[in-house]
C-alpha positions, 0 to 999 in steps of 0.5 A: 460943202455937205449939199455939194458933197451929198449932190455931187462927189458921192456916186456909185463907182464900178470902175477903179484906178491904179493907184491905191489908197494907203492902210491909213488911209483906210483906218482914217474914212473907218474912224470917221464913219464909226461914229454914226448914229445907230439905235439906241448906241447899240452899234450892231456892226463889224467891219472886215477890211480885205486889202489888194495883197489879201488874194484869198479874199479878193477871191471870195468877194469875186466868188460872191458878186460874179461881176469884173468890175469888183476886181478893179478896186483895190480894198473891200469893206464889208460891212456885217450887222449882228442882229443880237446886238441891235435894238428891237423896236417893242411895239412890233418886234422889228430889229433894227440892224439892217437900218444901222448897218445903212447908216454907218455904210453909207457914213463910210461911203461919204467919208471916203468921198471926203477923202478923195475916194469912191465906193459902191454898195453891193448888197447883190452878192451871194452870202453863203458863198461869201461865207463858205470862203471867208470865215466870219464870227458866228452872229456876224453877217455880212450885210454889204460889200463896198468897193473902196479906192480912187476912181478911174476917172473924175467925170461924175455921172449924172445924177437921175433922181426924182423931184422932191415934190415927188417924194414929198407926202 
């Protein structure tokens, strides 16, 4: 089941359906995927849910990712590290925050597979522009935007990955 969905189900989706997934629904892939791991349990994380009838910050993410396919979902998280909270490893000083913002993003992003939902990292968006729209509490960044609904369609794009003994060191 986990290879099936790590292999298959899950892909980046820029184009979605109509129909649109409930709150629950939502509220449901989020108390899944707040369950991951993060360093330490330090949990360096918040979460900001702009659904279809928020017009005002389905502006501000168009404002700040300047493609039309964002507009077709109908539910954005984004998902923002606070680099106060996050562990610091002590041997070289790397703060680990956008290591655990990955983790739970990409935790959302396969339980809303699960749930029949497809999403799509955008990191390629313009903060400041996000921000100046949206107001986020100070310390709280926003690291990624996922688009969140049903896809368009069910045809899952081919996936194009390199072999393993490729990446194997």
């Amino acid at each position: 089941m986990i290879k099936q969905l790590l292999t298959h189900d899950r892909y980046s989706c820029r184009s979605y359906s109509d129909r649109i997934p409930t709150a629950g629904q939502i509220r449901e892939v989020l108390e899944t995927a707040h369950m991951a791991p993060s360093a330490c349990n330090r949990q360096p994380w918040r979460l900001m849910v702009i659904g279809p009838d928020d017009e005002e910050g389905r502006q501000a993410v168009a404002a700040a990712y300047n493609r039309p396919w964002i507009l077709s979902a109908p539910y954005y998280v984004i998902v923002c590290g606070v680099a106060d909270e996050a562990w610091v490893r002590p041997f070289d000083n790397k703060c680990h925050v956008d290591v655990d913002v990955a983790i739970l993003t990409e935790h959302i992003c396969l339980a809303a597979s699960e749930a029949g939902l497809a999403t799509c990292w955008v990191c390629n968006f313009d903060p400041a522009e996000l921000t100046s729209k949206i107001e986020f509490p100070q310390g709280v960044d926003p690291v990624v935007i996922l688009p969140t609904g049903y896809p368009a369609t069910t045809d899952i794009p081919e996936k194009k990955r390199k072999e393993l003994d490729d990446i194997l060191i």
